[in-house]
C-alpha positions in Angstrom: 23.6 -32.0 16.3 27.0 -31.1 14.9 29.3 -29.3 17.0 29.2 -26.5 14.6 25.6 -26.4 14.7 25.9 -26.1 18.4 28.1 -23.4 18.7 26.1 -21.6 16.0 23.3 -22.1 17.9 24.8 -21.0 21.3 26.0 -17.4 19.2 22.8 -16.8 18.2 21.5 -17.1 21.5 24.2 -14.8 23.2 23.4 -12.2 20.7 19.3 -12.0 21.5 19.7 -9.5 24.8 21.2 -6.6 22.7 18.9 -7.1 19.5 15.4 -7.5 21.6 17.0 -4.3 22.8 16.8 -2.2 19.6 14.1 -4.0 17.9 11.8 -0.7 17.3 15.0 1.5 16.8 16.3 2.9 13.3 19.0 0.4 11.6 21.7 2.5 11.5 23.3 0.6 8.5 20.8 1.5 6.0 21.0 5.1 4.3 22.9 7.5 6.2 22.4 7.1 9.8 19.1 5.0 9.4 17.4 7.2 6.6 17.9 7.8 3.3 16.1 10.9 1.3 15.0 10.2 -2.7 14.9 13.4 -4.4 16.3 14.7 -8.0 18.7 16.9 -8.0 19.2 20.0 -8.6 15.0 20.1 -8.2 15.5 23.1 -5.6 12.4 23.2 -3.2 9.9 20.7 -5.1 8.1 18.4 -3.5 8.8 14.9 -4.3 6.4 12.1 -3.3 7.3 8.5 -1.9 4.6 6.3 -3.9 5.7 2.7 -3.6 8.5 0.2 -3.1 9.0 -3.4 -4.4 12.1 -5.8 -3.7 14.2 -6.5 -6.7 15.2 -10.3 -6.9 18.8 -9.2 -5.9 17.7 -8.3 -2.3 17.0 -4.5 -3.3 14.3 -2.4 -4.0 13.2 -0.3 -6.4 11.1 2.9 -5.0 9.0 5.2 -6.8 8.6 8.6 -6.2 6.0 11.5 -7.4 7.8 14.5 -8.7 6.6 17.9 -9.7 7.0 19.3 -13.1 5.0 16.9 -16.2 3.6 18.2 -19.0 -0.2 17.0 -18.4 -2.4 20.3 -17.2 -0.1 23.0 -18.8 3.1 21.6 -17.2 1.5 21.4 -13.6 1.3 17.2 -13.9 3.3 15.0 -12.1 6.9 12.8 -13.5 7.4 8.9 -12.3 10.7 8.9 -10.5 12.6 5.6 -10.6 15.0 5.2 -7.2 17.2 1.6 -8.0 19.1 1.0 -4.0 20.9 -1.9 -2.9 19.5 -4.1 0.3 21.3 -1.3 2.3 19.8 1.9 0.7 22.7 3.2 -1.4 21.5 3.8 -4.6 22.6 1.5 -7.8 21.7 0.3 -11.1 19.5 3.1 -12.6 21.3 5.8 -14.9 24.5 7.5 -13.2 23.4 8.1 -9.9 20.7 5.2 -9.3 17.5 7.4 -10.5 15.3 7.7 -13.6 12.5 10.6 -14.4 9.5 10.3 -16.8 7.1 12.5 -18.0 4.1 9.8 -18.8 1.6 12.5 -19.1 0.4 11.8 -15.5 -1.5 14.1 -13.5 -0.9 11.8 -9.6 1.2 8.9 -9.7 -0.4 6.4 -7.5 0.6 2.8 -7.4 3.1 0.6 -8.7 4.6 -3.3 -8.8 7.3 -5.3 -10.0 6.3 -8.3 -12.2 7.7 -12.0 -11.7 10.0 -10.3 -15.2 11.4 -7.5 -13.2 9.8 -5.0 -14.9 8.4 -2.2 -13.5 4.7 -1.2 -13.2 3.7 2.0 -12.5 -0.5 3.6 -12.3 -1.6 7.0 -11.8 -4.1 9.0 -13.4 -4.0 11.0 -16.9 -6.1 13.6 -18.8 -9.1 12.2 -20.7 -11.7 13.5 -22.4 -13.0 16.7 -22.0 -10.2 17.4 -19.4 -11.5 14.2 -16.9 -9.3 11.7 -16.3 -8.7 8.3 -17.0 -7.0 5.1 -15.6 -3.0 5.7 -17.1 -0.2 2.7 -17.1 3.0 2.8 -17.3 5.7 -0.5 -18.1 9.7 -0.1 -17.7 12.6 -2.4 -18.2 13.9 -4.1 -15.0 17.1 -1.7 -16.0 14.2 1.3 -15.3 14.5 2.5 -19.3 11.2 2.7 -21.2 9.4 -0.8 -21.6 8.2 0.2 -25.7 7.2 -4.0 -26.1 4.1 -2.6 -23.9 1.8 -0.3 -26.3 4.7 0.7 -28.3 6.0 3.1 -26.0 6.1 1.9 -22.4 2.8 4.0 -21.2 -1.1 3.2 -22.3 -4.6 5.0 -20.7 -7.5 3.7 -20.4 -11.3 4.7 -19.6 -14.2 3.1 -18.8 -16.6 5.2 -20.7 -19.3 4.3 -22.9 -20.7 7.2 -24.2 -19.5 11.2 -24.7 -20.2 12.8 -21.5 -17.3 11.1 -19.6 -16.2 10.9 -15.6 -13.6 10.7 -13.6 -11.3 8.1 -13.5 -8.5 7.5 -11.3 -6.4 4.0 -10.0 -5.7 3.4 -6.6 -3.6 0.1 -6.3 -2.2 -2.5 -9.2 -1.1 -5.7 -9.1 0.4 -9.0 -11.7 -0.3 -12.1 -12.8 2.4 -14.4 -13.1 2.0 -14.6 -16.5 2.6 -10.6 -16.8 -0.6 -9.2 -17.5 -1.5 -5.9 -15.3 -4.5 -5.5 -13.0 -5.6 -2.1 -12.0 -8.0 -0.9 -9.6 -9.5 2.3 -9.5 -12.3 5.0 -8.8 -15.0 5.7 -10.9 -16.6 8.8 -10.2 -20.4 9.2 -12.1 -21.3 12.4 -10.4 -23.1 12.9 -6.9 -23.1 9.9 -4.9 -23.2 7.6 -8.3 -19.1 6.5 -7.0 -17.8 3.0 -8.1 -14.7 0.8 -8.7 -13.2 0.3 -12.1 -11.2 -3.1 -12.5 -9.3 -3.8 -15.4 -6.8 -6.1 -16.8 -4.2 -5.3 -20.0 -2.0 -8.4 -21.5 1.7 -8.3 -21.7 1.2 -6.0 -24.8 -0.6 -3.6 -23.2 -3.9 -4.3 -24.9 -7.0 -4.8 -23.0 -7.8 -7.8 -21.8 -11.0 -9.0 -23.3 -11.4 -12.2 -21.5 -11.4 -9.7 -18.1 -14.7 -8.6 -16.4 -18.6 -7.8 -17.1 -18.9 -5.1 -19.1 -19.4 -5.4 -22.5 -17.0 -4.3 -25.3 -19.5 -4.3 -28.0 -17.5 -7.1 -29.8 -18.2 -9.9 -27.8 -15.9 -9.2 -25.3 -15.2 -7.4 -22.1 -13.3 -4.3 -21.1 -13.4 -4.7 -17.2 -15.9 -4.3 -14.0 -17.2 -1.6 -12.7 -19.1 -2.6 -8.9 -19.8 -1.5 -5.7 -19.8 -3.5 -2.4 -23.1 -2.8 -1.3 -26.5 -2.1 -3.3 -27.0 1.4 -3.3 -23.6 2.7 -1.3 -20.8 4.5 -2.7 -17.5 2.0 -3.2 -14.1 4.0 -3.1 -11.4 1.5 -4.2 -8.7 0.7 -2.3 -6.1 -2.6 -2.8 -6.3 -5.1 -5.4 -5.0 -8.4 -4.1 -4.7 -11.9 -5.9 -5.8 -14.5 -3.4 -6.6 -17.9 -3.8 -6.7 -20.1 -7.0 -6.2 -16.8 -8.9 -9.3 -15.1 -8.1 -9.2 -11.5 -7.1 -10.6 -9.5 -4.2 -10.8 -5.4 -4.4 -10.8 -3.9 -1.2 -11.9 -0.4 -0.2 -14.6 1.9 1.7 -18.3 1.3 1.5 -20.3 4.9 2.4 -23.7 3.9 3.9 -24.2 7.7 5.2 -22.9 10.9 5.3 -21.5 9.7 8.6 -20.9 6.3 8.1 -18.2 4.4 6.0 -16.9 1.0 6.3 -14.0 -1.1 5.4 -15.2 -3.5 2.4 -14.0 -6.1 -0.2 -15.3 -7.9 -2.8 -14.7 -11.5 -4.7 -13.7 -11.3 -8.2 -13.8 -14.9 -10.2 -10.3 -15.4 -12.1 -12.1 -13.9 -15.5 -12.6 -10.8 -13.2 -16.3 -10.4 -12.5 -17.8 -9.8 -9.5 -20.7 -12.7 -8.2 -24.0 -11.9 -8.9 -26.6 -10.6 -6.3 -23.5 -8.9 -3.8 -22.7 -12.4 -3.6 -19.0 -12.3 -2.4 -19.0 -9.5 -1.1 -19.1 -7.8 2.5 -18.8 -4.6 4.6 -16.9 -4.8 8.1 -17.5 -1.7 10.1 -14.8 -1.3 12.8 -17.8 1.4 14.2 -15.3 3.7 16.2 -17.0 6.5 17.6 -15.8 10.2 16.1 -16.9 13.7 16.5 -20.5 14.1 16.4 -21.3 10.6 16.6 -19.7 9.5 13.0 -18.2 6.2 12.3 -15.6 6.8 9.7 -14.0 4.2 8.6 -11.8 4.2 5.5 -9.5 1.2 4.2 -6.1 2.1 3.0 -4.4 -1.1 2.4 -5.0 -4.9 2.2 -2.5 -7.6 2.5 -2.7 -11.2 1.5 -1.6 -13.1 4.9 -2.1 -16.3 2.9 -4.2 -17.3 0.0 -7.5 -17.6 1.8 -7.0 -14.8 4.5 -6.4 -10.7 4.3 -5.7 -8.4 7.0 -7.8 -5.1 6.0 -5.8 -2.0 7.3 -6.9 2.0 7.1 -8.1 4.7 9.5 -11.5 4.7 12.0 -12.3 8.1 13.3 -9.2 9.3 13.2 -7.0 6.2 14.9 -5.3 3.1 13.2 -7.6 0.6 12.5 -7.6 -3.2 11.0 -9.6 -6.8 10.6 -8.7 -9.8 8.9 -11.5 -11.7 6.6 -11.3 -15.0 5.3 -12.2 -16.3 1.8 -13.9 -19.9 1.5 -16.2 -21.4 -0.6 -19.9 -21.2 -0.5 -23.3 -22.7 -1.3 -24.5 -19.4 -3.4 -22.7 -20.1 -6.7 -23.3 -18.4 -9.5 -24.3 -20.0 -12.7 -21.0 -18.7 -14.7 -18.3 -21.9 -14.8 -15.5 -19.5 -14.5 -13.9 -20.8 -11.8 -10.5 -23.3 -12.0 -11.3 -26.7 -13.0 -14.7 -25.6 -14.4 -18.4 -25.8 -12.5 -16.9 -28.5 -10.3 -14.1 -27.1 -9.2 -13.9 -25.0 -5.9 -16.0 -21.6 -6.3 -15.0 -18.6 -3.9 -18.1 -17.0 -2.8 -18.1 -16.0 0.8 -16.3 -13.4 3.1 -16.1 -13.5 7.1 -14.3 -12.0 9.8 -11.7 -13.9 10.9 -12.4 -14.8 14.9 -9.0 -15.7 15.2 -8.1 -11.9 15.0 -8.3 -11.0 18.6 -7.6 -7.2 18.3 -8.4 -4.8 20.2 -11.3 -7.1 22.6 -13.7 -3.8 22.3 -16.8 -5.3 24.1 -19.6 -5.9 21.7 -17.4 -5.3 18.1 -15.0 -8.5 18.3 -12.4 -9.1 15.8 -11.3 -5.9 15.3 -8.3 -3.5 16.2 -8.8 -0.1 17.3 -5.1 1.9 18.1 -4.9 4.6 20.8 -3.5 7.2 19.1 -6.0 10.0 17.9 -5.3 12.4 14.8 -3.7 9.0 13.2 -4.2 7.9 9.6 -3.2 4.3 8.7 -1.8 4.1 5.6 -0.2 0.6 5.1 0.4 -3.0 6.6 2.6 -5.8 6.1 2.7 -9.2 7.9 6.2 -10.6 8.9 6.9 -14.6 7.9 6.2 -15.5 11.7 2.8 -14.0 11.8 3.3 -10.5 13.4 1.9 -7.0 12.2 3.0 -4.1 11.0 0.8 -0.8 10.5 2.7 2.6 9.6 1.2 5.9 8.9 1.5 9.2 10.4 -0.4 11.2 13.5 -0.4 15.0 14.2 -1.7 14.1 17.9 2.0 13.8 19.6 3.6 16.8 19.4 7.1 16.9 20.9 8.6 20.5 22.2 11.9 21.5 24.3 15.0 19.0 24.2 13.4 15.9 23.5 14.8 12.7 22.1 12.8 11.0 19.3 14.4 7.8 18.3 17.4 8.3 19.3 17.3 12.3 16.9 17.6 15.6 19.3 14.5 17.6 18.9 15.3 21.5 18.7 14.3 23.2 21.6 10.8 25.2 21.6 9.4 23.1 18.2 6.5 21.5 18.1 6.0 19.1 14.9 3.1 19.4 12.5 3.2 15.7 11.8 5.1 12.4 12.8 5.1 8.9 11.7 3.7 6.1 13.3 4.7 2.4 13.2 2.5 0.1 15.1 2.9 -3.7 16.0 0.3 -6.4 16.4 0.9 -9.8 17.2 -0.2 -12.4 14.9 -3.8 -12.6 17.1 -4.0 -8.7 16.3 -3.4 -7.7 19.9 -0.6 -4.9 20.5 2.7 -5.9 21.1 4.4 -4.6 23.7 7.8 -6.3 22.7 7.7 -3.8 20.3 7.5 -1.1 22.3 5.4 -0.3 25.5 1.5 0.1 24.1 3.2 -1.5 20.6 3.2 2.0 19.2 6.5 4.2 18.2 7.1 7.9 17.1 9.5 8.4 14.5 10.5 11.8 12.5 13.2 11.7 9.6 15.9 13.6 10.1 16.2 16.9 8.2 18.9 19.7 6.6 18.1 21.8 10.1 18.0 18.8 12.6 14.5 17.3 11.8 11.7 17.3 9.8 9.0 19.6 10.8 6.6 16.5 9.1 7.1 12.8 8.7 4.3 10.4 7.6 4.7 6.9 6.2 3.1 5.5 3.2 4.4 1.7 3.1 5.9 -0.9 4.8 7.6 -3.9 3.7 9.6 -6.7 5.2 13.4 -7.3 4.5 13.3 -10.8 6.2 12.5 -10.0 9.4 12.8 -6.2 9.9 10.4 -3.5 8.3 11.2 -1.3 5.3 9.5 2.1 5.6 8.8 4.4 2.4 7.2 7.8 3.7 8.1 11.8 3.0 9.1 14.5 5.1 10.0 18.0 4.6 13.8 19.1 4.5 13.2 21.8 7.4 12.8 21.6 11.2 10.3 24.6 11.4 7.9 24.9 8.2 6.7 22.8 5.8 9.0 23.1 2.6 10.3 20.8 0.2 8.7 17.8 1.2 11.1 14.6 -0.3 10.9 10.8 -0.3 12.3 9.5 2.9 12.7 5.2 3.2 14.4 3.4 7.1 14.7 0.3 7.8 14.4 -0.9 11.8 16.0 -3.2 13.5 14.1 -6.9 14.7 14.1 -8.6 18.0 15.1 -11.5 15.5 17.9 -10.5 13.0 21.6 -10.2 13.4 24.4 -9.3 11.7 26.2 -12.3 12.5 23.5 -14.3 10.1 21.4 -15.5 12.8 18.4 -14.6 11.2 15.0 -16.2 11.3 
């Protein structure tokens, strides 16, 4: 080894002490002291929304944020706001001061991407007919101005319906193709317990794909897939991932009873249709026990660990819960050819728990992680390059009161918080990891204009090399809930230093 190597080597090394140290603690280069708040200005005590984040090829991120104030409903619909930061969190790129605002005639804004073109992709749901809503997608320049090479304005809806009385519509999660063209997920909502997903696919144009899913178009082609994951169960949509050799898999709740939901997914061949017979697709009850007996369990996130395996992430009876499945190839193939290199090629058909997935070893329900926090929702999961998990969310269960110290903020004396986020780390086996922190699990509340936020929750986590990005809101106020903003943080890693030494 060269000399240089060695000495570089030894540095690393003599550095690892002090970062193992602060691995679950706030960055404090990033923002302003470890946070930085997204809101427009001059919006006085709106409440802004953090959505979704995506990195930009430079190292940054582009965040998007739901702000009061569009014209949909009679002016009470909701504007895309577009946050352009550096690596760092100081904002760049996007108008004067970083940010863009649309009014897309939105009503929620709900999801969004980044395309292998840098443009921006952003879903959320828009009036329809007869005042229901439909599926509603919006396209931006990587610059964040309006994208009018998709539907000749930047912003197309879309609905499922085939006939006059209409439903609601609404997308949950979207995802590209390489090639550009948009994938969104959705809810379709038919009335009582009649509640199914909506799949869809537009091309670069923002046309409808008509190569893309099962039902019928009437002119020999398709508009999309509506399904469910189990015969005769309500399917609430969650995540829309691309997995293996470009097939899909849509992820979200199964509801077998009034007190019983379970995490689901389903195979979708790369022309977007779902297996015939529930072939492809399964339901994977984590089964935690809740008030009354129930066994709530409701999927808020999928991530692809790689292209055969997805860790399924969301909320059981009121804790953070999460399983990972694995794709492969099965015996019950459809007769459709559909799949890459034709009827030969290799055909995506089954879904298992993963026994590799340790988790939380509850006797008799194996493969499956069950956190200890009550009063918790699970909101979103990422997996970090060497295998480890993280799961963020919020949990109203730990409230703090008198002069207490919450990563590394003084807690006013006498408060107790209505809400605080909660980061969570599993190792790569789905155990807890107390490296993280002792039990794996760590408060955090941002800080506010009056000390600190009287309510923090996460929404989404992401990895900048080896430490986790966190998009969430929190109120401006250490004693009510008011003028809830954006709030992103960055932690520090056990494996990252400033020096370069990281992994």
């Amino acid at each position: 080894m060269p000399i240089r190597s060695i000495l570089f080597a030894a540095l690393c090394a003599l550095a690892l002490p002090a970062a193992e140290a602060a691995d679950s603690a706030v960055d404090p280069t990033f923002g302003v002291d470890g946070w930085k708040r997204l809101y427009q200005p001059g919006g006085g005590t709106q409440d802004e929304r953090g959505v979704g984040f995506a990195r930009t090829a430079d190292g940054g991120y582009v965040v998007v944020v739901e702000v009061p104030g569009g014209a949909a409903n009679g002016g009470t619909g909701k504007r895309i706001g577009l946050f352009r930061l550096d690596r760092n969190g100081v904002n760049i790129g996007f108008g004067a001061l970083g940010d863009v605002y649309k009014d897309a005639w939105l009503t929620s804004v709900t999801g969004m991407t980044i395309d292998a073109q840098g443009r921006i992709v952003v879903v959320g749901a828009t009036p329809g007919q007869g005042g229901l809503s439909d599926f509603g997608v919006v396209r931006f320049k990587a610059d964040g101005s309006d994208d009018a090479t998709f539907a000749g304005d930047g912003g197309t809806s879309f609905s499922f319906e085939a006939g006059s009385t209409g439903y609601e519509e609404a997308p949950t999660s979207v995802v590209t193709d390489p090639d550009g063209r948009i994938v969104v997920a959705g809810n379709l909502n038919f009335g009582g317990s009649d509640q199914r997903l909506g799949i869809v696919r537009f091309n670069n144009d923002g046309s409808v794909d008509s190569s893309f899913g099962d039902l019928s178009d009437g002119l020999g082609g398709f508009r999309g897939t509506d399904a469910t994951f189990a015969s005769g169960a309500a399917a609430y949509a969650g995540r829309i991932l691309r997995v293996v050799d470009g097939y899909y898999l849509i992820t979200g709740t199964s509801v077998f009873s009034s007190t019983d939901t379970d995490f689901a997914a389903r195979i979708l061949t790369p022309s977007g249709a779902p297996w015939a017979g529930f072939v492809g697709s399964g339901t994977f009850a984590i089964d935690e026990p809740g008030n009354g007996g129930s066994l709530y369990d409701t999927l808020n996130d999928a991530v692809v660990v790689d292209p055969t395996t997805v860790l399924l992430f969301g909320t059981a009876s009121g804790k953070f819960a999460a399983a990972r499945i694995k794709i492969s190839a099965g015996t019950n193939i459809d007769a459709r050819p559909d799949a890459p290199g034709g009827i030969f090629g290799t055909q995506y058909t089954d879904l298992a728990l993963d026994p590799t997935f340790i988790g939380s070893a509850i006797p008799g329900r194996p493969y499956r992680y069950v956190g200890n926090t009550p009063q918790s929702d699970g909101r979103s999961a990422a997996v970090r390059s060497d295998g480890r998990i993280l799961l963020v969310g919020g949990t109203s269960s730990l409230a703090i009161s008198g002069s207490s110290i919450v990563d590394g903020v003084e807690q006013p004396s006498g408060n107790t918080f209505a809400r605080i986020g909660l980061v969570t780390r599993l190792h790569a086996d789905g155990s807890p990891d107390s490296g993280f922190v002792a039990g794996g699990s760590a408060p955090y509340i941002a800080p506010g204009g009056t000390g600190s936020s009287y309510y923090t929750t996460f929404e989404q986590v992401r990895f900048d090399g080896f430490r986790p990005v966190i998009l969430g809101s929190a109120v401006d106020s250490s004693t009510a809930i008011s003028d809830s903003d954006a709030v992103l943080t960055r932690l520090q890693s056990d494996v990252i230093f400033a020096d370069g030494c990281d992994a």
